[in-house]
N, C-alpha and C positions, 0 to 999 in steps of 0.2 A: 529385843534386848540381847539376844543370845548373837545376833549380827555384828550388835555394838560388840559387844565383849569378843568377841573372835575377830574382830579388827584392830582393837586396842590390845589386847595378845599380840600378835602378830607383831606392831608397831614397837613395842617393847622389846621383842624378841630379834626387831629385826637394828633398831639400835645396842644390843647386844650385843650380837656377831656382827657387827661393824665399829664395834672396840671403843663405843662413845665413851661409855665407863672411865675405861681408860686413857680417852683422850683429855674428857673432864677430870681428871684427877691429876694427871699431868699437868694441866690448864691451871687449876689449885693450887697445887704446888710450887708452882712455880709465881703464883699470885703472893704468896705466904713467903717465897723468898724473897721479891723483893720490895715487901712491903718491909720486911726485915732489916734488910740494906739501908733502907731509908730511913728505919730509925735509929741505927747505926753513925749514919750521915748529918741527921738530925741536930743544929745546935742549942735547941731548949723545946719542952714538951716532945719527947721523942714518944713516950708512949700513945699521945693524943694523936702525933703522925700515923705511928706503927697502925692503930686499930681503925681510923678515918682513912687512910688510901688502903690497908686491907681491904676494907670493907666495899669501897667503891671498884677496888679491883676483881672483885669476886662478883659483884655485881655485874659489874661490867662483862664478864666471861661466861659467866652461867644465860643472861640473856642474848648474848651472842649464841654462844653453842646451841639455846634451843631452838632459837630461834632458825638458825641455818639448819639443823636437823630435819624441820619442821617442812622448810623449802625443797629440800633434797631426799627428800623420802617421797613427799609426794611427787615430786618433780621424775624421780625413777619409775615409780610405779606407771606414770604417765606414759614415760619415754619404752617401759616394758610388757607392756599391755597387762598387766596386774590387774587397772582401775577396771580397764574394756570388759575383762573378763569376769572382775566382781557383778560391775552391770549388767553380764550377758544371765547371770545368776537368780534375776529380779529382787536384787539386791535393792531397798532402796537407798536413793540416794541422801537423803537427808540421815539414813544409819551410819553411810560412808563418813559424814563430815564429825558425825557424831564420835563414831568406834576413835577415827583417826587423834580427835582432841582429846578423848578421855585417854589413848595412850601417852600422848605429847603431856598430859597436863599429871601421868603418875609418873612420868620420866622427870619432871620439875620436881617432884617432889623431893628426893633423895636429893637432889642436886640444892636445894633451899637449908634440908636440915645438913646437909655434911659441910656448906659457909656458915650457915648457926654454929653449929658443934667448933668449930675454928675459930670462929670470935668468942664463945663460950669464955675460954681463959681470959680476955683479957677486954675483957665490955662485963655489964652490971648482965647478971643473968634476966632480969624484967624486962629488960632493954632488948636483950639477946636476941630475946621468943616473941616480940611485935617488930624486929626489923627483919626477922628470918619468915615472918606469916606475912608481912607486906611484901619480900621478896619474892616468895609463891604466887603472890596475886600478880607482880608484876611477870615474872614468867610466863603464867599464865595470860596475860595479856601479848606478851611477845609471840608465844607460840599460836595466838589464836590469829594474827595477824598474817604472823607467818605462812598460815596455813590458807586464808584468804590469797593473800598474794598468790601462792601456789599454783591457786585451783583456776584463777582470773587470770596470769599471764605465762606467756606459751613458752619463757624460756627462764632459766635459773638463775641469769647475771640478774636479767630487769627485777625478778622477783626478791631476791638477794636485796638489791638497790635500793628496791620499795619499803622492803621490812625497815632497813637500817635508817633509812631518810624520818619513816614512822618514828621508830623510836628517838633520834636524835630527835627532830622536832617536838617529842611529846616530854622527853628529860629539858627542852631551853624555854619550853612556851612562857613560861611563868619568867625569865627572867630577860625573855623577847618586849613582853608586856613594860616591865619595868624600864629598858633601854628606850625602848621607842616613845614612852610619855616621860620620862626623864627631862624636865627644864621645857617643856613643849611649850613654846607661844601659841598663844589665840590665832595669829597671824599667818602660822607655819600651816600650810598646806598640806606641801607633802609628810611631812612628820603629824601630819591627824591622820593622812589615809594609813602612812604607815602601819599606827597606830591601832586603827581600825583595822588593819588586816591581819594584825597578829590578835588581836580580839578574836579573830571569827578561826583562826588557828589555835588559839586556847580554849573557843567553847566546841571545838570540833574534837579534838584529841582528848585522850587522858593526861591531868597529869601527873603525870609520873615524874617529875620533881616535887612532887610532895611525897612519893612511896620513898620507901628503904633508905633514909634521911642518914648519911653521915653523922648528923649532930647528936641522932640518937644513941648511938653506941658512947660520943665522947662527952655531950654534956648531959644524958640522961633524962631526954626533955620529949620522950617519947610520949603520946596516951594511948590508952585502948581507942577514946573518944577517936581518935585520928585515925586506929587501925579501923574502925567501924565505918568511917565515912571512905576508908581506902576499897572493903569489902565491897560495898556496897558502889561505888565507881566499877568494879571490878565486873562486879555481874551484871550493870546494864551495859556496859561496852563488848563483856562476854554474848550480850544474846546479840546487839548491834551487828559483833562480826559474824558469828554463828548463821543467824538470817540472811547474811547480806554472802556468806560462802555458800549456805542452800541454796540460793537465788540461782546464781552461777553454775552454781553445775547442774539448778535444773533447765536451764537454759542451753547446755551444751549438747552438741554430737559427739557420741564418743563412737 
């Protein structure tokens, strides 16, 4: 334990002095202005605008930023013999994956409640506090990917690439499903295989078009019942990648 926690130290501290903070806050801000503009621009329901692409914009930013965090930390340590040298330590390696996530997943944290705290004003406060705890889970699912990616491919674009492909496909699956059986004939061929392969893409992935829902902040149509089945998505995909990032690095020469 004391390996984990002197990893995830470290990882904190080392997004720290590399001015995340502040790049994410920046990244905020500037999410907040112009969700602003837009409802400025807006010719009816401007508030409904302001707080639904808020919210999607902040989404959108906090699981990028951890996500790349996430690539490029481990991705340095790699390229600086940091990891070589943890292992020269009989460091094990499943504390590596372990220290590394539990940093990534208390760096998500601040970054979940300070887009809560900002939608606060202008979303039903109920609403606030289950789309800012499904935000965390989806973080938490970005960074744990991320961190797979990492540790499995040898360079930062491909890994970068991976994450981002992850999450787009796991934000459209649900509405890949709906497209492709949309008016589908018995007859259409290619539109069953379609069909069926985006099937086996929605039972592969999370989805994460069901987390941090838009609709909840504007039309209030949130439930616990929904954050409970988001949880609980959250932590079998969390051990999924978890297991399958052990696997890999124990498999590696370092």
């Amino acid at each position: 334990m004391k390996a984990v926690a002197a990893i995830a130290r470290c990882t904190v501290l080392e997004a720290w002095r590399g001015r995340l903070p502040w790049v994410m806050a920046a990244t905020l801000a500037a999410a907040l202005g112009f969700a602003g503009f837009a409802r400025q621009l807006a010719l009816a329901e401007g508030d409904a605008t302001h707080t639904g692409l808020l919210g999607s914009l902040l989404r959108l930013a906090c699981a990028g930023g951890i996500a790349s965090f996430a690539v490029l930390s481990v991705m340095r340590e790699a390229q600086g013999r940091g990891m070589q040298l943890m292992m020269a330590m009989a460091l094990p390696r499943g504390a590596y994956v372990a220290g590394k996530f539990a940093g990534l997943a208390l760096l998500a944290a601040p970054l979940a409640f300070a887009c809560g705290a900002l939608l606060y004003v202008c979303a039903s406060p109920g609403q606030t506090v289950l789309w800012t705890l499904s935000l965390l889970c989806e973080l938490w699912l970005a960074a744990g990917f991320g961190l797979l990616c990492a540790l499995a491919l040898a360079h930062p674009v491909p890994a970068l690439a991976a994450t981002l492909a992850f999450y787009l496909l796991a934000r459209v699956a649900g509405a890949l499903q709906l497209a492709a059986r949309h008016g589908l004939h018995p007859d259409d061929a290619l539109r069953r295989w379609m069909a069926l392969g985006f099937d086996a893409i929605a039972a592969l992935l999370p989805r994460l078009d069901l987390y941090t829902r838009a609709s909840w902040l504007i039309y209030s149509d949130g439930s616990w019942t929904a954050l409970v089945a988001i949880a609980g998505q959250t932590a079998v995909y969390l051990a999924l990648l978890g297991a399958a990032a052990m696997f890999d690095l124990q498999r590696k020469e370092l």
